[in-house]
N, C-alpha and C positions, 0 to 999 in steps of 0.2 A: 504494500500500500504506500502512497505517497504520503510523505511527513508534512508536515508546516515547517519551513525553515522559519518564519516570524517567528512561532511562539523558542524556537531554540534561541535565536537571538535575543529576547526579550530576555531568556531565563539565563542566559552567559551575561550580558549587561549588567543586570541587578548583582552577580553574581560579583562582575570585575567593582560595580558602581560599591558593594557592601565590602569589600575585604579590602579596596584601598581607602577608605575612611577608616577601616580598623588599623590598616599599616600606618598610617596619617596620623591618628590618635595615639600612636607610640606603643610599639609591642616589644617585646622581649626578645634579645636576637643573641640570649644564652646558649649555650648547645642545650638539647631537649635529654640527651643522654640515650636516646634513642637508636636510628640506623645515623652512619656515616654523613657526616656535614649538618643533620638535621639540628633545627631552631626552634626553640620555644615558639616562637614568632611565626615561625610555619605549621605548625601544629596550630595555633586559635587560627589564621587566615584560613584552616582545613577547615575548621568546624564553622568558622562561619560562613564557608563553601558548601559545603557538605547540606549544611541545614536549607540553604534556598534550592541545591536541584534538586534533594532528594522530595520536593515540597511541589516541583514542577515534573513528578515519578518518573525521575532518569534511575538508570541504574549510573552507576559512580566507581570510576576505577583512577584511584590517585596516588601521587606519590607518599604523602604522608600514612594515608589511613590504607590501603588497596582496595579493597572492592566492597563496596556499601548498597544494598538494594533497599529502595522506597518502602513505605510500610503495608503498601497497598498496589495491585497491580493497575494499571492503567494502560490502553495503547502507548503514552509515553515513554514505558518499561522497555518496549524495544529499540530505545534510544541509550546508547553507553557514553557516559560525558566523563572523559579521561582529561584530568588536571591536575597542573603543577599550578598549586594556589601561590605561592612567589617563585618565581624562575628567574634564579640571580639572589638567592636572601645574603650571600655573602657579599655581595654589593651594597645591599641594605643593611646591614648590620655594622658595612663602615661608611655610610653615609655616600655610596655613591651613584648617583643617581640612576642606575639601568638596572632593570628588576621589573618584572612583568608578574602578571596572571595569564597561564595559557590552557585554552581550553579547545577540545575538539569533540564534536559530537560522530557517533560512528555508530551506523544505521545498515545492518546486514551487512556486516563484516567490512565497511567501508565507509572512510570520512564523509560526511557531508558539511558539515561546516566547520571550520578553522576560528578561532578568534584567541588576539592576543591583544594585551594592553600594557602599555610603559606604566605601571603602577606612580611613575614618578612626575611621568610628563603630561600622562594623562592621552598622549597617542596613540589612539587604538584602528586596529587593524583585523581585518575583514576577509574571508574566502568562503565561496557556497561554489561548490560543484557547477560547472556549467555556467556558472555568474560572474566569474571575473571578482578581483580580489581589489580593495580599497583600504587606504589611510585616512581616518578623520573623513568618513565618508567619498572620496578623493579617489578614482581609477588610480592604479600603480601598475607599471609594465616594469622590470627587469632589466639587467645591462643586457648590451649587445655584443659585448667585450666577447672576442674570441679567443686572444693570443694570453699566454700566462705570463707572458715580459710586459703585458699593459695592465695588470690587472692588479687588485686591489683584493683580497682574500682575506675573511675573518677567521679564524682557529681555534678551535678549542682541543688544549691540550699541547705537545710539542711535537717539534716533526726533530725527525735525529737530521736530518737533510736539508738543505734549502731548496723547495718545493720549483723556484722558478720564478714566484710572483714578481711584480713591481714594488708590491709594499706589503703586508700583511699589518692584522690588530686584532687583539684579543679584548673584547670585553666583559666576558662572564654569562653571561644571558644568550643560551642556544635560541629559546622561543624569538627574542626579539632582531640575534643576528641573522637568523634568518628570512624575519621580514623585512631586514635589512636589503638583503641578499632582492626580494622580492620588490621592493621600489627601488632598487638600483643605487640605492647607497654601497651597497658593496657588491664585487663581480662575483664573488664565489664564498663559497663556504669548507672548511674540511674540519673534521671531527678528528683529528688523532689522538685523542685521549687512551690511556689505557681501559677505563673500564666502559667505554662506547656511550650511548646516548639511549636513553629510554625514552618510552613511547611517551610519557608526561611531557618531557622535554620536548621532546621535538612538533609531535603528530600538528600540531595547530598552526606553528608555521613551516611545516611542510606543505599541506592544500592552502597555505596562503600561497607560497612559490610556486606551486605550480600552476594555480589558477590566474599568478599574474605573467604566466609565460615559461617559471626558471623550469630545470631540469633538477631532480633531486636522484642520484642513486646511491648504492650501497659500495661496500668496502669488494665485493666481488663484481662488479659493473651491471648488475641488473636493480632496476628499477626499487626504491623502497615500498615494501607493501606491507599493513601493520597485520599480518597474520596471527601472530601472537603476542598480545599487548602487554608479557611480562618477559617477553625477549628485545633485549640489548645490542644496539647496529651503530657500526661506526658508517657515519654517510660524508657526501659532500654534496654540495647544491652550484649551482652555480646560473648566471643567465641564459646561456646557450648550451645547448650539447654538447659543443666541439672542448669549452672551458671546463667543463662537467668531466668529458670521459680523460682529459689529460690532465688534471687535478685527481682523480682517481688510480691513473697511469703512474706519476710520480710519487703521490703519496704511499703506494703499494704494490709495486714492482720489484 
């Protein structure tokens, strides 16, 4: 059956609009003593994530809490809303301004809508299958950049190599360097981290990138597809193909 992508967005909105007045109001950005890097501070932005989809009957698969089902079934139960309620909290916790909420709805086994937001800047960003992806309500297309001596590459994590770029930057925020990646602030993206990228991280602005043109694949050069949302993939994205499969080529050759 066909979804409403309105009420999805409506119910990601409320979701980005409630946890960044909780981040805004000053949370605790202690370790929680919990899993690796986790924050006090990401823990309440869960629950006060947690409490508004599970309120609009998503099923819920997150990085803090994992998977949470509504109290009640509803046609909306066939919707899974996987989110990283701060993506970047270590950004936040030293006061620097890039740290998002990302969220992706996924509807038979496939994204349908992407949405991430600058918790800081308040810049939010947009992807629905088949619609074309927007900033601040704003179409965004992707670089054109083909060649990796002109290009501009965000990273996460370290390369033992130098990959080839023009310049590289790292800012901590996979969700929001890749909707970077997807209005063309930056040509490309590669993930060399040791322990890869989870689907909280990425999935939301991955169907931003692609919906505004970029190419995103995997550490083996075929396509990312989120088959199993608690399996771990190093990727890179980039605006074209050609920057895509030789950012791939040299990262892991």
């Amino acid at each position: 059956m066909p979804y409403d992508t309105s009420v999805i967005i409506q119910a990601f909105t409320e979701t980005a609009d409630a946890i960044g007045i909780t981040v805004s109001g000053g949370l605790s950005w202690a370790k929680s003593g919990g899993h690796k890097g986790q924050h006090q501070g990401d823990i309440d932005a869960d629950n006060v994530g947690i409490g508004i989809l599970t309120g609009y009957g998503f099923r819920i698969f997150s990085e803090e809490s994992g998977f949470t089902l509504p109290s009640t079934h509803t046609p909306s139960t066939e919707v899974v809303a996987v989110i990283d309620p701060v993506d970047g909290s270590t950004n936040a916790s030293k006061g620097i301004p890039f740290y998002a909420v990302s969220l992706c709805a996924i509807v038979d086994g496939a994204p349908l809508v992407g949405f991430v937001r600058n918790l800081a800047s308040g810049d939010t960003y947009l992807g629905e299958v088949g619609k074309g992806s927007t900033k601040n309500g704003n179409f965004i297309s992707a670089s054109n950049v083909t060649e990796i001596s002109k290009s501009v590459i965000g990273l996460n994590g370290y390369s033992a190599k130098h990959l080839g770029w023009g310049q590289c930057r790292a800012f901590g925020s996979a969700a929001l360097e890749l909707c970077m990646v997807a209005e063309g602030a930056l040509d490309g993206y590669a993930d060399l981290s040791d322990a890869s990228l989870a689907s909280w991280d990425i999935l939301g602005g991955v169907l931003i990138c692609q919906e505004a043109g970029a190419t995103v694949i995997c550490q083996d050069g075929n396509d990312y597809v989120p088959t199993d949302l608690e399996m771990r993939k190093r990727i890179v994205a980039a605006g074209t193909v050609e920057l895509a499969q030789e950012l791939q080529r040299r990262a892991w050759s």
